[in-house]
C-alpha positions in Angstrom: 248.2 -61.6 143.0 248.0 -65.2 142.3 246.4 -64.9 139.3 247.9 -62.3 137.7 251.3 -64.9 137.9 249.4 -67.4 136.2 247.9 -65.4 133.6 251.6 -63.7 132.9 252.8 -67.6 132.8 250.1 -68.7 130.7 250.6 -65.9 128.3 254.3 -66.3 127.9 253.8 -70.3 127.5 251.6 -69.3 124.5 254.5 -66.6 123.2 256.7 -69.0 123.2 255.2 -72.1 121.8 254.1 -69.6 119.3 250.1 -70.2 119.6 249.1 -66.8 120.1 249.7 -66.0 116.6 247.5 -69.5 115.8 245.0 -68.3 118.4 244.6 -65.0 117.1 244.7 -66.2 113.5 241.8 -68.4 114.2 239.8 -65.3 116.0 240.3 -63.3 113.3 239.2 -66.0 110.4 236.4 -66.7 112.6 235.1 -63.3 113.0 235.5 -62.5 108.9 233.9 -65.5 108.0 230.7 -64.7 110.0 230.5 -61.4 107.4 229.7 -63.3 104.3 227.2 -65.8 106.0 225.3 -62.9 107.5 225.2 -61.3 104.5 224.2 -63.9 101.7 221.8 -66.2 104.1 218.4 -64.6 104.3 217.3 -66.3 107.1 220.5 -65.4 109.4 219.0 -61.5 111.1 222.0 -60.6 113.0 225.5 -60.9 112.8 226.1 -63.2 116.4 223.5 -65.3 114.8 226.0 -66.0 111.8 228.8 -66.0 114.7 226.8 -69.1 115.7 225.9 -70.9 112.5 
C-alpha cells in the first residue's frame, strides 16, 4: 500500500509542476528521432540500436 501512496504523490507532484507534459514530450521526441537514424544509417540494423546511438 505504501507505494502506491508514493507513486499517486509522485505523479501529482509532476501534474502539478507541470513536468509530465515535459517528460512525455521528451519520450515522444526521443522515440521519433530514433526513426530517421535507423533508417538513413546503414550500419544501424535495428531500431533499439538507433534508440541507443
Amino acid at each position: 500500500m505504501r507505494k502506491k501512496q508514493t507513486r499517486r504523490m509522485l505523479i501529482n507532484a509532476f501534474r502539478t509542476a507541470g513536468a509530465d507534459k515535459i517528460i512525455s514530450g521528451y519520450l515522444l521526441w526521443f522515440f521519433i528521432a530514433a526513426l530517421p537514424i535507423w533508417i538513413w544509417e546503414p550500419y544501424i540494423n535495428s531500431y533499439g540500436d538507433s534508440l541507443w546511438f
